[in-house]
N, C-alpha and C positions, 0 to 999 in steps of 0.2 A: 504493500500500500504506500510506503514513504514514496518508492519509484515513482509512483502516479503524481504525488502533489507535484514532486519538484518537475516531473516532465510536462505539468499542464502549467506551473509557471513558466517555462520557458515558452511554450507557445503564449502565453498573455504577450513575452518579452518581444516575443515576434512580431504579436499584429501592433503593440505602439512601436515598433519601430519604423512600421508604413503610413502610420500617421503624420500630420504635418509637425515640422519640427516646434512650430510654436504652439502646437500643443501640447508637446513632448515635454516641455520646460516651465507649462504649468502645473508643475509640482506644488500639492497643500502643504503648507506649513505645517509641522508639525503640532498637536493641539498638547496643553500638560493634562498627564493622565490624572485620574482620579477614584477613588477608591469605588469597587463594585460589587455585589451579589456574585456570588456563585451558584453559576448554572450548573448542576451535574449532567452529564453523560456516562451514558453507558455502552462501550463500545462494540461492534459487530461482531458474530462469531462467522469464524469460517463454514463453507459448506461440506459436507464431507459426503463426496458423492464421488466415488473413482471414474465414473464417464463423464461428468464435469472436471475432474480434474485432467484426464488423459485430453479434452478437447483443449484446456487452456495451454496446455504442454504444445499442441498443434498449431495456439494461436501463436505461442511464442515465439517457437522456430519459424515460424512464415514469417511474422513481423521483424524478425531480427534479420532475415534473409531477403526481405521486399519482394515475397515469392507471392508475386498477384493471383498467379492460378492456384495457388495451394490456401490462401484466402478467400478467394472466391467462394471456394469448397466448403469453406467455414460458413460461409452466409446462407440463409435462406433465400430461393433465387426470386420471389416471392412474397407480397408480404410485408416487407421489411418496413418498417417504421420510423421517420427520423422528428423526433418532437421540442420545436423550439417554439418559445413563446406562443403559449398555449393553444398550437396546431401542430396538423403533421405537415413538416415538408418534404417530405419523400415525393420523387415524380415516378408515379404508378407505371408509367411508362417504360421505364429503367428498372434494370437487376437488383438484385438486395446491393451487392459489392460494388456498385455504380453509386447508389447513394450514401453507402460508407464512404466511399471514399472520395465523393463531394464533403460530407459531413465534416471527415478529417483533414482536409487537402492534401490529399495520398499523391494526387496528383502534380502536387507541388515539390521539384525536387529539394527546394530550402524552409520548408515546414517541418513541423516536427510531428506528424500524424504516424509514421511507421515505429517510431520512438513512443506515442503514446498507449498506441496497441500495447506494444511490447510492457510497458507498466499495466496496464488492465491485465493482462496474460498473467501478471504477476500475484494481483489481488485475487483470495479466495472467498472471500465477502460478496452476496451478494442479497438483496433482498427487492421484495414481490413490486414492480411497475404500480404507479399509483394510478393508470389510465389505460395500462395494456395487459387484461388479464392472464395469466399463465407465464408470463416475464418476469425475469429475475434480472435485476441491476448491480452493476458493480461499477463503483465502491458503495457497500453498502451503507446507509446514513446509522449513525448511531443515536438509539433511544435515549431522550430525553423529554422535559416536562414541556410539550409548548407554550404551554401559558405562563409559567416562570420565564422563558426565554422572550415572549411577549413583554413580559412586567419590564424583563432588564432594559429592553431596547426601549421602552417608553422612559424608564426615569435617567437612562443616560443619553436620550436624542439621539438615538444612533438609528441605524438598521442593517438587515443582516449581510448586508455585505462587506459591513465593517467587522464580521467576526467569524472565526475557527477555530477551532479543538486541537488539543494534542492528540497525535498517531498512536501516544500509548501515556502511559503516566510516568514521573518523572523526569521529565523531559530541562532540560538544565539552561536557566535564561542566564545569559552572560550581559556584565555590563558594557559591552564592545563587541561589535560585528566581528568577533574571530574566538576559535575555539580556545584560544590561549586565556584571553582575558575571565575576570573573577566573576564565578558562579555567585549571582545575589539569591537565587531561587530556583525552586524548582516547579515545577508546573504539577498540576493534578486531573483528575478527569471532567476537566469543565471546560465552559467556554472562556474563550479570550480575544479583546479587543487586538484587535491588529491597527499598529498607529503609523501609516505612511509617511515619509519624510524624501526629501531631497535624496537623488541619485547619488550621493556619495559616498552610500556603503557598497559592500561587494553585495552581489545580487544571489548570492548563496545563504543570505542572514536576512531576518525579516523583522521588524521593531513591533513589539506589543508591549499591552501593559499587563499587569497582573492585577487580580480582584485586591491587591492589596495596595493598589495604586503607584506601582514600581513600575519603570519601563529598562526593558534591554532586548536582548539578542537573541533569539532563536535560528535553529538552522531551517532553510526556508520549508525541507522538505516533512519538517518534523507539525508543522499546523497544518489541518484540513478546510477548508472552506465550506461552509454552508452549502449547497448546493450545486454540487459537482456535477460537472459531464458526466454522462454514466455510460456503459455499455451494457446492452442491453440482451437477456440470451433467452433462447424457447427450445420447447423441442418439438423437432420436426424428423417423422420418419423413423422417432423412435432413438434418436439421436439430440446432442445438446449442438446449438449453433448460434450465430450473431441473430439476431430478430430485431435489432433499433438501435438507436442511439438518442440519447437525451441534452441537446445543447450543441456544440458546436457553432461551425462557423456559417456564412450565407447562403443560402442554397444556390445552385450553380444550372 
């Protein structure tokens, strides 16, 4: 699962870098953090199914190899789902691995789409499509109270795309963007604000604060974000395969 965050930031790092550069360089000020609630979560269990796990092994090696036709084979040809901002945009017309690989720009040889398979291949988390019944998504979201997580983002003005979870517990915030510098904290199975600042740290560290109103350094692939791309699987023909994707980029 870490694999996934850090290769779905690099693709965010991608599309602003096709952005105009003057918006590039409206960077928010940093805001001073401030003491919060703690949200608990409760993290996803793996699935333990040996033909879901032998299919992700399939997905792997394709993705690590950019083995289109052995891909393909992965997809239902049929079917396929891709659901962003509350529609599907899959074009009916098109193969299931036509519209994945719009979704991910597979097709793009400087994207990082065959990099992000290869982290989905990796997570064994997955749980039940909230719109596509018999689908299981991966990464799987982990349990938590909505309505506390409600409460939190009302009394600190936020909302949820200012926050993410640790991958696991104890996760070690440093007070500097590098692994050398001093452990203030350690992280526990809650949420946490994510506090964006100026390009001037390495893009491997990501600034949060903690419920205890401290801010430092986490490594970037160790927070999950709300709301994740997801890949999405069904079975067809008595077999585990790709069946959708949840998010992505514009349809093509």
């Amino acid at each position: 699962m870490r694999a996934i965050r850090l290769l779905c930031a690099c693709a965010a790092l991608l599309m602003a870098g096709s952005a105009p550069a003057e918006a590039q360089n409206r960077v928010p000020t940093p805001t001073p953090a401030i003491p919060y609630k703690s949200v608990m979560i409760t993290p996803p269990k793996p699935m333990t199914d040996e033909s879901f796990e032998a299919m992700r092994e399939q997905l792997g090696e394709a993705a690590q190899r950019k083995d289109r036709a052995a891909m393909a084979g992965l997809v239902i040809a049929q079917g396929f789902f891709w659901q962003r901002e509350n529609r599907n945009a899959a074009d009916k017309r098109k193969s299931g691995f036509d519209n994945l690989s719009a979704a991910l720009g597979l097709n793009n040889k400087e994207g990082a789409g065959w990099e992000i398979l290869s982290g989905y291949a990796e997570d064994p988390t997955v749980s039940p499509s909230p719109v596509h019944n018999g689908a299981l998504c991966a990464p799987a979201e982990p349990a938590f109270d909505g309505r506390e997580l409600d409460g939190l983002l009302k009394t600190t003005h936020t909302d949820a795309t200012e926050w993410g979870y640790p991958v696991s517990a104890g996760i070690e915030v440093h007070a500097a963007a590098q692994a050398s510098a001093p452990v203030i904290e350690k992280l526990g199975l809650h949420f946490v604000r994510i506090m964006p600042e100026a390009g001037s740290n390495p893009p491997s560290y990501l600034r949060i604060a903690t419920p205890s109103g401290k801010t430092g350094f986490v490594s970037i692939d160790s927070i999950a974000p709300i709301g994740n791309d997801r890949l999405c699987y069904v079975m067809d023909g008595g077999a585990w395969k790709i069946g959708g994707y949840i998010g992505g980029g514009e349809p093509q």
